[in-house]
N, C-alpha and C positions, 0 to 999 in steps of 0.2 A: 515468374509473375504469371498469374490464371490468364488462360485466353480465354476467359466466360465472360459475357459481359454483367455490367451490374445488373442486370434483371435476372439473369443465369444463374449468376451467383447467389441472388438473393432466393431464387425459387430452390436453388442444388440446396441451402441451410434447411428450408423448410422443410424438404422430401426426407433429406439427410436423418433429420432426429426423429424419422419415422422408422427407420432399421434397426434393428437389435443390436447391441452394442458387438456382440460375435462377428457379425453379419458386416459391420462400421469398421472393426479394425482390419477383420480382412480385407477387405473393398481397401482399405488405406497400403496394407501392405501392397496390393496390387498397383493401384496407382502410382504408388513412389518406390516401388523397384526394392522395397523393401529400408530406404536409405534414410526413413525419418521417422524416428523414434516418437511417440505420442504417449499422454499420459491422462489424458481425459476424451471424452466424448465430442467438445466440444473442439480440442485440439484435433482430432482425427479428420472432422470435416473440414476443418480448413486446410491441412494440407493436402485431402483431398480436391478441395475446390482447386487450391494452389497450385497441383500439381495435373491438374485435368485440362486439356488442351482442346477438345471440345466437349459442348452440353450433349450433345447425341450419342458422342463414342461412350459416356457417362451413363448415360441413361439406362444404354443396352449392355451395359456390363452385369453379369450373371446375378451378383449377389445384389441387386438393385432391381427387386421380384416385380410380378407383375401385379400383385397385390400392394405393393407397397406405392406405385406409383398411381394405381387405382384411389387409393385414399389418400394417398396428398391431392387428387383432382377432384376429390369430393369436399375434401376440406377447403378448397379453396372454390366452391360452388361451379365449377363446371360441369355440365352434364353429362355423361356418357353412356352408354349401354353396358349390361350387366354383364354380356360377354364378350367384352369386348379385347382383342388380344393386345400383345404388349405392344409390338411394334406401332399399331394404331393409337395405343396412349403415349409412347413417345412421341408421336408426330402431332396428338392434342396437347401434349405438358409446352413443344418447342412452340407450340404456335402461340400459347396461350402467355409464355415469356418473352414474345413478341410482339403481343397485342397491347392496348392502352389499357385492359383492365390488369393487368401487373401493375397499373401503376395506380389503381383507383385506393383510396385508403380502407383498409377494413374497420368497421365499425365496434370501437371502443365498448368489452363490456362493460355490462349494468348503466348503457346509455337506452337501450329500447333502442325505438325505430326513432330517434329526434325529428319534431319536425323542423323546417325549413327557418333560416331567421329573417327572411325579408319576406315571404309567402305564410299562406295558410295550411301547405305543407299537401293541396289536394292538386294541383296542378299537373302534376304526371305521377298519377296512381301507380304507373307500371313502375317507374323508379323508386316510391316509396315501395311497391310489397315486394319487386327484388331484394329492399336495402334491407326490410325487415325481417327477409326469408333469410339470409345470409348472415346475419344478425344473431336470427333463433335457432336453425341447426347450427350453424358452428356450436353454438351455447350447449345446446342440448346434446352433441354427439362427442366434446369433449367431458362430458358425465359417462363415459364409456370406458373403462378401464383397461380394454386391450386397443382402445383406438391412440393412443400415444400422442397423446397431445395435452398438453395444462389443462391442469383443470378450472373451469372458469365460476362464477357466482351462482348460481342456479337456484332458485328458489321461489317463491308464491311473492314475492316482490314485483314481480314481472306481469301479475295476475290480478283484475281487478277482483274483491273479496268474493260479491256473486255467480264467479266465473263457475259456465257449468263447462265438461268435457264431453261427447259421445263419440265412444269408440265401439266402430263397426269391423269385426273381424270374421274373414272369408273363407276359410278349409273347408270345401266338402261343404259344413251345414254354416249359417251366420251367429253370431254370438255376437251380442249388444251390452256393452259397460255404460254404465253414465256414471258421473261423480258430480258433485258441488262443494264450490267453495275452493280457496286458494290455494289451502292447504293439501287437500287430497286430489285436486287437478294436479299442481306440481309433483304430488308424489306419484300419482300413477306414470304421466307420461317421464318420469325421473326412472323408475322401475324400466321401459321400454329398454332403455339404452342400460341402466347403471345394473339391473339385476339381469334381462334379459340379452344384452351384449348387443343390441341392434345397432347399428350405423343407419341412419338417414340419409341419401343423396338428390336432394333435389333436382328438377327439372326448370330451372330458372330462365329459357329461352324459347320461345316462340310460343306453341300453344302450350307449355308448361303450366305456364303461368297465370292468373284471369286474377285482375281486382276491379273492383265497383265501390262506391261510394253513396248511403242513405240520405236521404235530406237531412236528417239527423244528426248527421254526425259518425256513423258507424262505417267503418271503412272493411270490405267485406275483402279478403287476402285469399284465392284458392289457389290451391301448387300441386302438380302429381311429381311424384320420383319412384324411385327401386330402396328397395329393403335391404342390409346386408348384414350377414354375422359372418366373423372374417372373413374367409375367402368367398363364401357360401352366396350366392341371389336369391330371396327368400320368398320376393314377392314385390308387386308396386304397392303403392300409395296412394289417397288422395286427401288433402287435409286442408281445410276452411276457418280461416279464423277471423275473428269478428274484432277490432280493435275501435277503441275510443281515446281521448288523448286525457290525461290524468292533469286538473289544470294546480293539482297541488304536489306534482311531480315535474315541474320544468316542463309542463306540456308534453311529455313523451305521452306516447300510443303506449295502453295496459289492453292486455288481450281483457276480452268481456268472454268469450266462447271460442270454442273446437273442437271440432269435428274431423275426427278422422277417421277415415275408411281405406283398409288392407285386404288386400286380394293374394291368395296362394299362390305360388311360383306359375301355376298353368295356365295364369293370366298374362305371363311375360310373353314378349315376341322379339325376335332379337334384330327385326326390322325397323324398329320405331321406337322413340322414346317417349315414358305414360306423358297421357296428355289431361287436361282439366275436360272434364263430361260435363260437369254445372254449364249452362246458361246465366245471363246475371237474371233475370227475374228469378231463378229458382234458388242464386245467391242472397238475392235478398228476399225471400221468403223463409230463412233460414233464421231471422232474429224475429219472425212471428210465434 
């Protein structure tokens, strides 16, 4: 019987079907002494959960990289620094199988951000544009074909028709994209991850984060993170999006605009994680 407990175990499946299957039956042979024969992927990780006595001696076991525990903590929206070493994500994956958000539900795709069924859904902004950031990158970063994880619905569905996008990118000189319309907004920021191999890791805690809300109705969402192509730190982020609630969509928030602006790796500091620069007037001078 696993001595993990059930958050351990649940977090060990998730991390688990981030390894290469090579990578999965070794780690299996190691954990069970070689004494239990496996025949799938998914048998592999449970006798490894089964036969693993604790979450930590787990973690630091060789073939259990540091890249790979890097992105189950991205996919599961916790923040970290780009270089951050293993041992220190061991000790954010245990805390984080500890804490009450292991236990928060992740949000069902092709729901959007829902709003609230007893409120107006504005009442605490910071837990609407967490729930919607974690929402959109999961969405967006499983369209990543080395990021190993389902692939989820992804499409101009999500985009009100008008939706415009500017993207600001930082090498050396700036280079300005804009796009309109559902369809080629989805496709560009679909290219970032699905042709260019990017990983998105948000910054969803402290100054990470900044939302405001228009008289109007437009709910203004800003998030800074780190860039990533597999192992690689590419660079931060900062990206604003403009949401409105779609009232012939079950009320869900449909992005209206976004804005994203990428800065080169020699913006990185491995003292601090990016943070949001907007002010909110400058937020909301952004649907002008």
């Amino acid at each position: 019987m696993s001595q993990l407990s059930v958050k351990e175990q649940s977090g060990c499946r998730r991390l688990l079907t981030l390894l290469p299957k090579e990578d999965l039956l070794a780690l299996t042979d190691t954990v069970t002494n070689r004494l239990i024969a496996v025949g799938s992927t998914k048998e592999a990780i449970e006798a490894i959960i089964a036969y693993s006595q604790d979450a930590e001696e787990l973690l630091k076991r060789k073939k259990v990289h540091r890249d790979v525990i890097f992105k189950y903590l991205a996919n599961e929206g916790v923040a970290i620094l780009p270089n951050t070493e293993k041992y220190q994500l061991v000790r954010k994956t245990l805390e984080f199988w500890s804490s009450d958000e292991m236990l928060k539900p992740k949000i069902e795709k092709n729901t959007s951000a829902s709003s609230d069924k007893t409120g107006d859904g504005l009442s605490d902004l910071a837990a609407l544009g967490k729930q919607f950031c974690q929402w959109f990158f999961c969405l967006l970063n499983s369209q990543n074909p080395t990021h190993g994880q389902p692939v989820q619905d992804w499409g101009p569905q999500h985009f009100w028709q008008d939706v415009r996008l500017r993207l600001l990118l930082c090498s050396g000189e700036q280079r300005v994209e804009e796009f309109n319309g559902a369809e080629l907004v989805s496709q560009r920021l679909h290219a970032l991850v699905g042709e260019e191999r990017l990983l998105f890791c948000p910054n969803l805690e402290g100054l990470g984060l900044k939302c405001v809300s228009s008289p109007h109705g437009l709910v203004f969402v800003a998030v800074a993170g780190t860039i990533h192509r597999d192992s690689a730190c590419l660079g931060i982020f900062e990206q604003v999006f403009g949401l409105i609630r779609s009232p012939l969509n079950n009320n869900h928030w449909k992005i209206k605009f976004v804005n994203v602006k990428v800065d080169a790796q020699s913006a990185i500091t491995d003292k601090q994680l990016p943070v949001i620069t907007y002010d909110s007037n400058e937020l909301l001078s952004l649907c002008n």
